[in-house]
C-alpha positions in Angstrom: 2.5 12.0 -2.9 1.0 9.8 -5.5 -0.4 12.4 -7.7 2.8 14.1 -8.1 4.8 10.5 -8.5 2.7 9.5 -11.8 3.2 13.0 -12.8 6.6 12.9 -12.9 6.8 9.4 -13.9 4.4 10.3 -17.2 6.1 13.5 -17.8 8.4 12.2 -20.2 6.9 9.6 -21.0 5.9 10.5 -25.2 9.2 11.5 -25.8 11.5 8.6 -24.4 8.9 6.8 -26.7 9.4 8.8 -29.4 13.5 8.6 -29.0 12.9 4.9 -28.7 11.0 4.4 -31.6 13.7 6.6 -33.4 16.2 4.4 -32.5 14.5 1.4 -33.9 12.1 -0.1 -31.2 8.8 -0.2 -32.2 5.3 -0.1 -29.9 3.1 -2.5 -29.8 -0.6 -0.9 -28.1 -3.2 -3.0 -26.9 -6.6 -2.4 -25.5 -7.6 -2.8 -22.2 -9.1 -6.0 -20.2 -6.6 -8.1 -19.3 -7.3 -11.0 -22.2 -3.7 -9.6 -24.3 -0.5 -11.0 -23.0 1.2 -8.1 -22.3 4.4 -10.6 -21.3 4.8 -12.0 -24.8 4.8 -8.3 -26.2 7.4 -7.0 -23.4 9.4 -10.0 -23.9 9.7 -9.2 -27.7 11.7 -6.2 -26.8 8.9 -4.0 -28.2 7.4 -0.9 -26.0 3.9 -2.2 -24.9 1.4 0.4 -24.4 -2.6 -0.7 -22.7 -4.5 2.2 -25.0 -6.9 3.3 -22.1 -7.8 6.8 -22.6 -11.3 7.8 -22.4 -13.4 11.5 -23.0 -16.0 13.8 -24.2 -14.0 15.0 -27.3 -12.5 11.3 -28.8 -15.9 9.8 -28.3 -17.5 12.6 -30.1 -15.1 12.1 -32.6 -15.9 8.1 -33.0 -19.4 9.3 -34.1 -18.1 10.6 -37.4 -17.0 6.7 -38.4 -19.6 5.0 -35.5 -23.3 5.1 -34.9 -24.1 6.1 -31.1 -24.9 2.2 -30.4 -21.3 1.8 -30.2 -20.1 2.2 -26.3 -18.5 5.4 -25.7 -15.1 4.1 -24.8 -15.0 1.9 -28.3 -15.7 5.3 -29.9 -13.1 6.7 -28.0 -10.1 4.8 -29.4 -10.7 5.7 -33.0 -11.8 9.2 -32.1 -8.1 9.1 -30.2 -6.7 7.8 -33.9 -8.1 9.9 -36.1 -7.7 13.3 -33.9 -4.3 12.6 -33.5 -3.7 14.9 -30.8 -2.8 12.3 -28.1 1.1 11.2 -28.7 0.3 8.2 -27.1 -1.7 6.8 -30.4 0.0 7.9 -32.9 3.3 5.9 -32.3 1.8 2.2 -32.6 3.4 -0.1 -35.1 1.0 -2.7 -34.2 -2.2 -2.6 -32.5 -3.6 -6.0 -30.7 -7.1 -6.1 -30.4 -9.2 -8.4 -28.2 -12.3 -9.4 -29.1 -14.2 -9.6 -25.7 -17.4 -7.2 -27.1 -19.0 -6.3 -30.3 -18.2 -2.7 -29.5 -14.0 -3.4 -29.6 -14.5 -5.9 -32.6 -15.7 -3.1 -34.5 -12.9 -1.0 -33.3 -10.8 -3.3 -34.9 -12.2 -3.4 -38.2 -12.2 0.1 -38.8 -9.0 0.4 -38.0 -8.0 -2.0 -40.0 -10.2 -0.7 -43.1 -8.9 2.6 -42.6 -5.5 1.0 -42.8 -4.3 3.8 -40.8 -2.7 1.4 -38.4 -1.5 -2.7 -38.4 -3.6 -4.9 -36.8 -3.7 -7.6 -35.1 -7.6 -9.5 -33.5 -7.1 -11.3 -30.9 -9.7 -14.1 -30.1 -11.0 -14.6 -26.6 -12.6 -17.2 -25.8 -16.1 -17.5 -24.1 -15.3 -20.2 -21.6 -12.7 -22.1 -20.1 -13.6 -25.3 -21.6 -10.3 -27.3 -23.0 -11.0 -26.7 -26.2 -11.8 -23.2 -26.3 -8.5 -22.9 -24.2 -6.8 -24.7 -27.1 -8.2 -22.0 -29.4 -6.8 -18.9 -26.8 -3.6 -20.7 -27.1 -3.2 -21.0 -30.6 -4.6 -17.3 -31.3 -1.6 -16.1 -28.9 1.1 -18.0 -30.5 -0.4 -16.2 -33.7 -0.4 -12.8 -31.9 3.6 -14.1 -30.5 4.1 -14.6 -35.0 2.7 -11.4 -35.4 4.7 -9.5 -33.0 8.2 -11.5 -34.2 7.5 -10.2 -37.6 7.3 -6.4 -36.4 10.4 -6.4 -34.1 12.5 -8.7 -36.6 13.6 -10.9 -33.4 12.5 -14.6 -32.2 10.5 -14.3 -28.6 12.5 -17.0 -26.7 10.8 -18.7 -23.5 13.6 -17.4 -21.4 12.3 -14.2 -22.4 8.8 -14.8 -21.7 9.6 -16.1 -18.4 11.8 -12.9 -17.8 8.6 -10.4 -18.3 6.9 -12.9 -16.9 8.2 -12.2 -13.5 8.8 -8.5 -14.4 4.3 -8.1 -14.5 3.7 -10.3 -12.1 5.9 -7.9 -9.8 3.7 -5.0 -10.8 0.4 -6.8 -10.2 1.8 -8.1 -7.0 2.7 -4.5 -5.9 -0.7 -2.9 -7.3 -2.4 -5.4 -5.0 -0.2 -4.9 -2.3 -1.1 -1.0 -2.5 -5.0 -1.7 -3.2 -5.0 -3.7 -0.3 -3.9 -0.7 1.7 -7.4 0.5 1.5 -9.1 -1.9 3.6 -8.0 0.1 6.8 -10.4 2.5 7.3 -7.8 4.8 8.0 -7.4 4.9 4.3 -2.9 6.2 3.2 -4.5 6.8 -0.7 -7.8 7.6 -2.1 -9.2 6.6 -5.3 -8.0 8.9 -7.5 -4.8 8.6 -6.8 -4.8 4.6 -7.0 -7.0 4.4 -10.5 -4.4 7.0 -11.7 -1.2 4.8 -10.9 -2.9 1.8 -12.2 -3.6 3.7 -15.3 -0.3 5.2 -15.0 1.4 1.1 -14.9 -0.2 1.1 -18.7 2.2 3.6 -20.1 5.6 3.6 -17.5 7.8 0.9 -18.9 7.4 -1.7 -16.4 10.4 -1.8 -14.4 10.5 1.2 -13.6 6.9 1.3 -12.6 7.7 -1.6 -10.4 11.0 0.6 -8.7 8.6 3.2 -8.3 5.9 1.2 -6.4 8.2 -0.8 -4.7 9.1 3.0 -3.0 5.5 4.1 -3.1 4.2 1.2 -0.7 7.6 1.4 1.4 5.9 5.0 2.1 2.7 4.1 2.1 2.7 1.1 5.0 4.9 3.6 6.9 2.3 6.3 7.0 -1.2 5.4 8.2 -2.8 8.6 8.8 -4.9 8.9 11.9 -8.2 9.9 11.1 -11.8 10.5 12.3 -13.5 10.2 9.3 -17.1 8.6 8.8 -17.6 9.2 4.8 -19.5 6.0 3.9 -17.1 3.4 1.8 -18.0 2.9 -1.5 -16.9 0.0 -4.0 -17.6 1.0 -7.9 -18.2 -1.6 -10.1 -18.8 -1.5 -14.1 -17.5 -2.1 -17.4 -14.9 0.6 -17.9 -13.1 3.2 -15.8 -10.5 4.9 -18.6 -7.5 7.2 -18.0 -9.1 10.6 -18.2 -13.1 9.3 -17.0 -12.1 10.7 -13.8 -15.1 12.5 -13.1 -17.0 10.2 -10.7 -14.5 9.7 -9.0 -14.7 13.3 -8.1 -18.0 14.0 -7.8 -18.3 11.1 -4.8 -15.4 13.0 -2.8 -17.0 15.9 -3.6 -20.5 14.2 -1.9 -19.0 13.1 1.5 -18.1 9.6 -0.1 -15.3 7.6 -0.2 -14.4 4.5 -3.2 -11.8 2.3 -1.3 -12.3 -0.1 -4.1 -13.1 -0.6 -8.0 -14.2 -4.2 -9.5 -14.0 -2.6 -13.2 -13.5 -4.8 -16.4 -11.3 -2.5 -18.7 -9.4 0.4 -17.7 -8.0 -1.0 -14.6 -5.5 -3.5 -14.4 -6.5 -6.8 -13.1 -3.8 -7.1 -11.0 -5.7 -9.9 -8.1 -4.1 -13.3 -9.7 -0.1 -13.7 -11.2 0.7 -16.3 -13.9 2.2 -19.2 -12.4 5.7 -20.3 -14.4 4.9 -24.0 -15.1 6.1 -25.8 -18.3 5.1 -24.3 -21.2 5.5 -20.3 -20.8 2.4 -19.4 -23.3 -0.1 -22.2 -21.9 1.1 -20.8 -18.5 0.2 -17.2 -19.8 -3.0 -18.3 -21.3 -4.1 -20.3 -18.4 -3.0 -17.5 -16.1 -5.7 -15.3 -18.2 -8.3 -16.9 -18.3 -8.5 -19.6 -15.6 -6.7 -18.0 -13.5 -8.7 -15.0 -13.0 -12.4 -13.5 -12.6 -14.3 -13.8 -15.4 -15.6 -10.8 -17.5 -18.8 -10.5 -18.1 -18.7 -11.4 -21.8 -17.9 -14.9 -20.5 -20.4 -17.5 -20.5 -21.8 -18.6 -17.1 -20.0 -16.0 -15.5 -22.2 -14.1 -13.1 -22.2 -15.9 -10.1 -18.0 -15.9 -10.3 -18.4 -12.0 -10.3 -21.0 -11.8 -7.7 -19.1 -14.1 -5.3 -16.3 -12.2 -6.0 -18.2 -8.6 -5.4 -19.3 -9.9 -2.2 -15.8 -11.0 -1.0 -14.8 -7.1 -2.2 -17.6 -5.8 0.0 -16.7 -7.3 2.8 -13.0 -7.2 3.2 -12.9 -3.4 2.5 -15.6 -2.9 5.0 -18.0 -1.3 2.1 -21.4 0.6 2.6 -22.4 0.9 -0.5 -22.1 -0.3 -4.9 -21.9 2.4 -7.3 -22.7 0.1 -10.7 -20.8 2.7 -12.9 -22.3 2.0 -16.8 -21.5 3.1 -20.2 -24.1 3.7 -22.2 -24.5 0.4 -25.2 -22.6 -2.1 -22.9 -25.0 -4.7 -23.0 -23.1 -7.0 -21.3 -22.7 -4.7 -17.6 -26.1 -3.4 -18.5 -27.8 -6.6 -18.2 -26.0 -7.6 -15.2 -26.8 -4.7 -13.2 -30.5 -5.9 -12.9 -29.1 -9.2 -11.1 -26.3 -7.8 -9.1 -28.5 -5.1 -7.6 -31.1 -7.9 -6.8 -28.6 -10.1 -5.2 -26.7 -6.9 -3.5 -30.4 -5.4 -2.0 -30.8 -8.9 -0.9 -27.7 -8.6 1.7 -28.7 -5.2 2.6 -26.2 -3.8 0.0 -27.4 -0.5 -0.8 -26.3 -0.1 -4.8 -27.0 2.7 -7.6 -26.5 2.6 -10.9 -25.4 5.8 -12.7 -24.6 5.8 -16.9 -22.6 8.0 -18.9 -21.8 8.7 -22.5 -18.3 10.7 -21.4 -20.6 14.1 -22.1 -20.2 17.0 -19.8 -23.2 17.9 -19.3 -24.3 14.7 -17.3 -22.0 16.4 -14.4 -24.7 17.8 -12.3 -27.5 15.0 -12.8 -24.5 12.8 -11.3 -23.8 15.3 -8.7 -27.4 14.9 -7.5 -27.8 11.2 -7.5 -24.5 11.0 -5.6 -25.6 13.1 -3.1 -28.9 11.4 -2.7 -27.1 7.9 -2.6 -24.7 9.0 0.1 -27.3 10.9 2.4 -29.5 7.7 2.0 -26.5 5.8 3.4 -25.8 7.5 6.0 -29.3 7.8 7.2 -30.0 4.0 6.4 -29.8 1.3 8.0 -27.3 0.1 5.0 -24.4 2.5 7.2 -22.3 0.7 9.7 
């Protein structure tokens, strides 16, 4: 049901784009993260597009401009560029980068020193203090600038407010749907949910919304009866990007089951809407940053996450944490230390499994999966 749903909503997708651009409408990509106001883009009238593909061959390609200290998924997006090959990059007017890591900073200098693409770096700030709030607002009224001089048209705040309602829609429906999976007779598994998040990055938005609106109409209506004991899993990490599908996979494959991902970029945060008070861009900005859980680039920011994990774990009924990692993310990297401490501590069985999007990590996952799960189920970790 779902898998043929984003199929069909993606099939066309490039070349209504394409037509669109044709036709004067530009697109505006963005990375991934859930620090750029997608609103403010939408409510330009521009195509917004979350660039969130991630694999073997674009990340190879990033090593011919990157050393292999740069995370494979930063490598990824200029491998994407420079290949060419995915439609989806090569139709950006504007590219809005957000400077959460060292790894997408330098994304957006090469891009820009390649001068293959416009772009535009968007400051993020560390904490939520006033004044580095203060900063976050002025940098998106310099992204909203930006954008106005692409599209040729003023961003109103009736506009805002209008896209506004359209996302937090979406969210509202992604969580709806997520929350699905707390019933251990489980109506969609993983895969299916990461891609129609992934899939929300691409679909123009209100017709994702229609679509979901009719997806979780289905979905509520059909709880399938089952007998099944596959441990529950939560996956937790940096990244998950359209097309890093693999361990996803390999954990159905093992007897497992994810019911629920706590990922930074890749998967839209879709937990907390932006409120509509007064001013529509301090409500946006305080919507993203206050608002929400903190990354883990943010200062002070651990114990957020971890209360937040814990909360995860215990309303979806999980068994077990996969910490998924890319390789140089030193920010997840270093955390994963102190959330497996903290996780052990409750009895929280977690593992933590790294990848470099290279195929020929498939069966070492394969076997660590299958060692995880079997130690779950014969642990006193299972319930």
């Amino acid at each position: 049901m779902v898998k043929q749903l984003v199929a069909e909503l993606l099939h066309n997708r490039p070349e209504q784009i394409k037509k669109a651009k044709e036709t004067g409408t530009p697109v505006i990509g963005y990375f991934p993260g859930g620090y750029v106001p997608e609103e403010i883009i939408h409510a330009s009238g521009a195509l917004p597009l979350c660039l969130c593909d991630g694999s073997d061959a674009p990340a190879k390609e990033g090593l011919s401009i990157f050393p292999n200290v740069i995370c494979p998924f930063a490598r990824a997006q200029v491998g994407e560029m420079f290949l060419k090959t995915n439609p989806y990059y090569n139709m950006i007017d504007l590219l809005i980068v957000p400077l959460t890591c060292q790894h997408l900073k330098k994304v957006g200098e090469i891009l820009e020193y390649y001068g293959n693409i416009k772009v535009f770096k968007l400051g993020i700030p560390y904490q939520d203090s006033d004044f580095e709030m203060d900063y976050y607002i002025a940098r998106i009224k310099a992204m909203k600038a930006a954008i106005e001089d692409v599209t040729g048209s003023e961003i109103t705040d009736e506009k805002i407010y209008e896209s506004i309602d359209i996302y937090n829609r979406l969210r509202e429906l992604l969580k709806n749907i997520s929350l699905l999976r707390r019933d251990r007779n489980v109506s969609i598994d993983s895969s299916d949910f990461v891609a129609l998040n992934h899939a929300s990055f691409y679909v123009d938005p209100v017709l994702m919304t229609e679509a979901m609106e009719a997806l979780y109409k289905r979905l509520s209506g059909s709880r399938p009866k089952t007998n099944s004991v596959k441990p529950r899993l939560l996956i937790a990490g940096p990244n998950l990007s359209r097309g890093d599908y693999s361990l996803l996979k390999t954990v159905e494959d093992s007897g497992g089951k994810v019911v629920i991902e706590d990922i930074f970029e890749g998967i839209r945060y879709y937990w907390h809407n932006i409120e509509r008070n007064g001013n529509p861009i301090e409500s946006i900005a305080g919507g993203h940053i206050r608002g929400r859980v903190p990354g883990a680039f943010m200062r002070s920011s651990s114990k957020k996450r971890l209360e937040f994990l814990l909360g995860l774990i215990e309303d979806f009924h999980v068994s077990g944490v996969i910490w998924y990692e890319l390789l140089c993310c030193e920010f997840y990297d270093e955390e994963s230390y102190l959330f497996n401490k903290r996780l052990r501590e409750r009895g929280i069985p977690m593992l933590t499994v790294e990848s470099n999007y290279d195929a020929s990590e498939a069966g070492p996952l394969k076997t660590r999966i299958d060692a995880f799960i079997e130690m779950i189920r014969g642990g006193l970790f299972y319930d």
